[in-house]
N, C-alpha and C positions, 0 to 999 in steps of 0.2 A: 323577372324571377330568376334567371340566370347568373345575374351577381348574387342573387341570396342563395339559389341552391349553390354556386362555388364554396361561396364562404361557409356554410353549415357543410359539405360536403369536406374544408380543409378543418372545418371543430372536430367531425367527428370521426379522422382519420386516425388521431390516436385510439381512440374508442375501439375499433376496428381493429388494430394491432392487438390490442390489448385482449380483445376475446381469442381471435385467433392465436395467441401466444403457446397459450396451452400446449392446443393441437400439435401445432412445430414444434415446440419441445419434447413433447409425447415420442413425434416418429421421427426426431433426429437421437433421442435417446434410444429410443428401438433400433433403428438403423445402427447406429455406433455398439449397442447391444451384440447384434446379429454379427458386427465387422469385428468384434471381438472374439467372441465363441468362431469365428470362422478363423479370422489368423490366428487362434490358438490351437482350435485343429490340423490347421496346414502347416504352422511351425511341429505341432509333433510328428506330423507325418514327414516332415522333412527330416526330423531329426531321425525316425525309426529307417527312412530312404537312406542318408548322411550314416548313418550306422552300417547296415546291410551293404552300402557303395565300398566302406572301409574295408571291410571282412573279406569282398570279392579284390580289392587292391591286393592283399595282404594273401589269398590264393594265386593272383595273378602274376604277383611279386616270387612266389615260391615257384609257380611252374614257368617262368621266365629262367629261374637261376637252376632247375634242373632241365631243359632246354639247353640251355647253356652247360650244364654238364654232359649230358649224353650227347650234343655234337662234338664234345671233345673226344669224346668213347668212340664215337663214328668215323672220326676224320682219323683216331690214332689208329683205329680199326683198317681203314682202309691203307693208311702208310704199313701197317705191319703184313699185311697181303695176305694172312691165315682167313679161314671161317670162323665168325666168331660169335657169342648169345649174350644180350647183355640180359644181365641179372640184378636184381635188388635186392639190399642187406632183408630178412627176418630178423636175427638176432645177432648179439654178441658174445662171445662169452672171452674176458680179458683177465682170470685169473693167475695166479703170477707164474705157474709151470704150465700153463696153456691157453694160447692165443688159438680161438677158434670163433669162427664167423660162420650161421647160415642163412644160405642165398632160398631165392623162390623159383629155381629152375633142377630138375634133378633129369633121372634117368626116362620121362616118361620127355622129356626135350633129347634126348640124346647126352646128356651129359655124364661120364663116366671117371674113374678114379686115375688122379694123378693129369687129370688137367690142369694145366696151368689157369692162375686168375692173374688178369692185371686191373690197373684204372688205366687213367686218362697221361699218367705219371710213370708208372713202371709196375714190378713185380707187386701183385698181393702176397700170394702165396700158392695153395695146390689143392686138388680136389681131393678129402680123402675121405667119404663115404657117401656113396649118392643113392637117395632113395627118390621115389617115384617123382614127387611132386617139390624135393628138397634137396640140397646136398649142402654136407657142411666143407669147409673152406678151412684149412690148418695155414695160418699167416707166415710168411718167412721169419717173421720174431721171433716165435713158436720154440723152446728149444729144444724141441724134437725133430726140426727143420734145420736141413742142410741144404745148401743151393750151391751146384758148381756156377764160377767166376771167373772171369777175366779181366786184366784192366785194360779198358779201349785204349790208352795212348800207348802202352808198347807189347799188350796179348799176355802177359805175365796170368798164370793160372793159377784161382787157388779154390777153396773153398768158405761160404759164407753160412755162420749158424746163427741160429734167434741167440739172443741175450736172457729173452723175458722180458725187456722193455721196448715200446712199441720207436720206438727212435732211434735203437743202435743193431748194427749186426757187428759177429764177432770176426775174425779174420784171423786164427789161432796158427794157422798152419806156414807162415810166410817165416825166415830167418830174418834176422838179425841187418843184414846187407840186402835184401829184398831192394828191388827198383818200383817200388810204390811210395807217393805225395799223399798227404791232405790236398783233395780236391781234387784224386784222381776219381773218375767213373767207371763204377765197378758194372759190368752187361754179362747177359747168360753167354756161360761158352760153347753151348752145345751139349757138353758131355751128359752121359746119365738118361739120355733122351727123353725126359720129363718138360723139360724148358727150352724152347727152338731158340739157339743161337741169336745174339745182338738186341733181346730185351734189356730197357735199365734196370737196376738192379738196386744200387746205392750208390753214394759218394761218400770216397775214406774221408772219415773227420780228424782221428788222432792218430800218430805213428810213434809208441818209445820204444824205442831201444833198450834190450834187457839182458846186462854182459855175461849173468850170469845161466842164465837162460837160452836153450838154442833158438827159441822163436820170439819174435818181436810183440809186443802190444800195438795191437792192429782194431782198430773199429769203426765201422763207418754210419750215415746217417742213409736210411730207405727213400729211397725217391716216390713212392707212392706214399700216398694219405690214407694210411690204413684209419686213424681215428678218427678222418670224415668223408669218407668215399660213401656215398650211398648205392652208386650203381657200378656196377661190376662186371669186365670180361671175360669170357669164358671161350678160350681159346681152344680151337683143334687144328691141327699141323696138317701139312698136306703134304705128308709122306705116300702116298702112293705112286706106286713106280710108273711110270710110262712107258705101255708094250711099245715096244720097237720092231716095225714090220718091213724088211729089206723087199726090194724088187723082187727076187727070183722068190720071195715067201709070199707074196699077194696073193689071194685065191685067184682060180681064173674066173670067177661067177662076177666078182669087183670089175674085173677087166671086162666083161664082158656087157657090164650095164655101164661100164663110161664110153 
């Protein structure tokens, strides 16, 4: 009986697929079912992930590149030796007889009129009305703005005013024979006590000559990025005198505690 159950056992093997067919069809199409609705929700979630990862790039990206601007504020900060507060633009205002800018730091920071502002670059311009929690900022363009000057390569002094264009200042006051180049660097000279000595300032761009005229056409380009500075110094000078106390002026109480 063993070769006949074989042989009826190999008849009725397709028989046996055959019922079973169904079944396996059934739950490899359920299975393939279920792996679909699943990687279709897992691709949306990646893509809603893939989205959301983008947007934090694209924050990461922007607070990398002002990182990168306020250690430049910090390093310039510490080469210029003053106290200084960095500030960030509020607003602008660039109409064509007034350059004015306000920052987010005012008097309730200590911030008072006729501070100087720089960037990371040179002069912005000056404090000219500080309220508690604001102050606004008049640009050296400004042409109500005058900044005394000097040229660093031989100390020649003059005076630098706004245009109204955020790219040129004027230089009206120099003659004819004046010892100033295109591409000399213009730095504060001190004077006026507004701007401590040896901040940049600008670089002259044109020099003509005017025979009829006793002063020359003088203008140069502003070394700071007034039209995309976002954060801003806010300088205070460290003019305070240093008491000076000779031997025979020491109290004797000092003397007598060392």
């Amino acid at each position: 009986m063993d070769k006949t159950r074989s042989l009826l056992s190999v008849l009725v093997y397709p028989i046996q697929l055959l019922v079973s067919l169904p079944v396996e069809l059934t739950e490899e199409l359920f299975d393939t079912a279920i792996s679909y609705s699943q990687l279709k929700e897992d691709n949306v979630n990646l893509r809603r992930k893939q989205l959301v990862d983008s947007i934090k790039l694209l924050k990461y990206k922007a607070l990398e590149y002002e990182n990168i601007r306020l250690r430049a504020l910090l390093e310039n900060a510490f080469k210029l030796g003053e106290q200084v507060l960095v500030a960030e633009l509020l607003s602008v205002n660039l109409v064509p007889y007034e350059h004015l800018v306000v920052v987010n730091k005012g008097s309730h920071f200590g911030v008072g009129v006729k501070q100087p502002v720089l960037d990371a670059n040179g002069v912005v311009g000056q404090v000219i009305r500080s309220l508690p929690l604001s102050s606004e900022v008049m640009l050296i363009t400004d042409p109500n703005h005058a900044i005394p000057v000097q040229v660093n390569r031989n100390g020649l002094r003059t005076i630098a005013i706004g245009s109204g264009q955020l790219d040129r200042l004027k230089l009206p006051f120099l003659p004819n024979n004046a010892d100033i180049l295109p591409g000399d660097l213009l730095v504060t000279s001190g004077l006026g006590g507004t701007f401590p000595q040896g901040y940049p300032v600008a670089v002259v761009e044109g020099f003509s000559v005017q025979p009829n005229k006793p002063f020359a056409d003088i203008y140069a380009i502003p070394q700071a990025k007034l039209d995309k500075s976002r954060e801003l110094l806010i300088v205070w000078s460290d003019s305070t005198p240093v008491p000076l106390i000779f031997p025979e002026e020491i109290p004797e109480d000092v003397n007598a505690s060392e």
